[in-house]
C-alpha positions in Angstrom: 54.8 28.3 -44.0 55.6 32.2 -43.4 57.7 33.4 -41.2 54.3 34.8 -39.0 52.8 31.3 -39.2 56.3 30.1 -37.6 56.0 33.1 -35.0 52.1 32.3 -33.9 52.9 28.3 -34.1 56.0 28.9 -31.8 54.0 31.2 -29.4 50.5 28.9 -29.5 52.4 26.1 -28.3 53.7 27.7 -25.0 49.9 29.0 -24.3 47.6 26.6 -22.1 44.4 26.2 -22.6 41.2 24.9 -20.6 37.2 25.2 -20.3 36.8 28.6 -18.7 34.1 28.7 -15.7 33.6 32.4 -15.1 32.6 32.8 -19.2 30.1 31.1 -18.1 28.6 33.0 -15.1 29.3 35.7 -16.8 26.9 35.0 -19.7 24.1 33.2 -17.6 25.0 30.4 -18.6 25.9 27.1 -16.8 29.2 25.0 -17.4 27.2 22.5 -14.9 24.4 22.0 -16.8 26.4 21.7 -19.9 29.1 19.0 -18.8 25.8 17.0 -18.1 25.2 16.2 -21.8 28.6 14.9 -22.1 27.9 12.0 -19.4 28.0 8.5 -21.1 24.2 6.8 -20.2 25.7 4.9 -17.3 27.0 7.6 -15.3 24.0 9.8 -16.7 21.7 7.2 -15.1 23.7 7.5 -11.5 23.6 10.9 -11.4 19.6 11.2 -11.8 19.2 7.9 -9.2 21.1 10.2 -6.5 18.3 12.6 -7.3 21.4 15.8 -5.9 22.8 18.2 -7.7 26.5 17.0 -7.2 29.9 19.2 -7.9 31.4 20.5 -11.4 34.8 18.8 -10.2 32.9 15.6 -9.3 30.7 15.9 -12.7 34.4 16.5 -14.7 36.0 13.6 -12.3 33.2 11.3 -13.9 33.3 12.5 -17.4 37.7 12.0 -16.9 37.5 8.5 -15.8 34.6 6.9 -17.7 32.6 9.4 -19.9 35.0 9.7 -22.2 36.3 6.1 -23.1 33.1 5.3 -24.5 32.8 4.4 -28.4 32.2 7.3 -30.0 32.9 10.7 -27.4 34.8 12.0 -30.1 34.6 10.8 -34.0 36.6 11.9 -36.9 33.1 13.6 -38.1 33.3 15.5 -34.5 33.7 19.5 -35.3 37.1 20.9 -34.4 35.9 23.1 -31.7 33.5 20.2 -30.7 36.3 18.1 -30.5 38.6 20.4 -28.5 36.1 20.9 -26.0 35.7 17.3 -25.5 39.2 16.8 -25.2 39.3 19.7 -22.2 36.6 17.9 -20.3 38.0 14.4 -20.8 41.3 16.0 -19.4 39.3 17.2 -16.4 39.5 20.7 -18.0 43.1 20.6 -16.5 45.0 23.6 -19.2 47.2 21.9 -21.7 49.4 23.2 -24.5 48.3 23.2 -27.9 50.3 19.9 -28.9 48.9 18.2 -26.1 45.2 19.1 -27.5 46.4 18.1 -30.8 48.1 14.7 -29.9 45.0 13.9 -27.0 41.9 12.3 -29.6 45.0 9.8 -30.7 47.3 8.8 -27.5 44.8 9.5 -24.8 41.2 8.8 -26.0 42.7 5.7 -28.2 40.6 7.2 -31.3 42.0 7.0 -35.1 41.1 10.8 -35.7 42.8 12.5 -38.2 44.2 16.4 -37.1 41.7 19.0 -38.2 44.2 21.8 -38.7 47.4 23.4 -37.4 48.7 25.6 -34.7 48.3 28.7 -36.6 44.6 27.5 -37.8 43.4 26.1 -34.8 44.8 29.6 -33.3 43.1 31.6 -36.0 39.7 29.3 -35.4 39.2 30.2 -31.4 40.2 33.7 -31.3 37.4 36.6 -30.3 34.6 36.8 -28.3 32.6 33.7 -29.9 35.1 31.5 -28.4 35.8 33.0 -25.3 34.4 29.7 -23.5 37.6 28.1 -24.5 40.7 30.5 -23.2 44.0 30.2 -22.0 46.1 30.0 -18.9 47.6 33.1 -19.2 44.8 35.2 -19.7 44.5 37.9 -17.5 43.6 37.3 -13.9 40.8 40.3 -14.2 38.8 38.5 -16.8 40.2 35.5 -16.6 41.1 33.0 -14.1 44.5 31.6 -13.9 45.3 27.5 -13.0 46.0 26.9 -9.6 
């Protein structure tokens, strides 16, 4: 490894990262709606007999505490980014640090998934505009929120 892949390793691992909301408003587009298709059947079934539209923070709250234990929410055939965003949601899109994605599909999900890549790679994979629905933390607060 290079000196710069040590650098961007070192650096990545101090950044948090989450799901970021205001990507989507600002693209039309609906984090809501989205976080819907990642609702196991049984919680997918609840939501449509309440026949409301109920909150994102509920919607992640279910998709947290049940979605996300089911066989099969995230596979060793699962894309990396696929994967990551998964991971996000099943954390209640609370930001963590890049080890914490990296050690979640194994010690929190209870899945035998092999690591996809490195800091440096994984870094390298979500940068630029065609990830910006995965940021991190410290973004700046102008176009990008920061955790409360």
């Amino acid at each position: 490894m290079s000196v710069k892949e040590e650098e961007i390793t070192a650096e990545q691992t101090k950044t948090r990262w989450f799901i970021d909301p205001n990507w989507y408003e600002q693209n039309n587009r609906s984090l809501y709606f989205l976080a819907q298709g990642y609702l196991c059947p049984k919680c997918a079934k609840q939501l449509k007999a309440k026949g409301k539209e109920t909150s994102l923070s509920k919607l992640l709250s279910n998709i947290k505490d049940c979605c996300s234990h089911a066989p099969g929410y995230i596979t060793k055939q699962s894309p990396i980014m696929e994967s990551i965003f998964r991971i996000l949601l099943a954390n209640g899109n609370q930001p963590l640090h890049l080890d914490e994605l990296g050690n979640k599909p194994n010690e929190c999900l209870g899945r035998d998934i092999e690591h996809h890549a490195g800091a440096s790679s994984w870094h390298a994979r979500t940068r630029g505009p065609s990830h910006s629905r995965v940021t991190h933390a410290g973004a700046p607060s102008a176009t990008r929120p920061r955790p409360t």
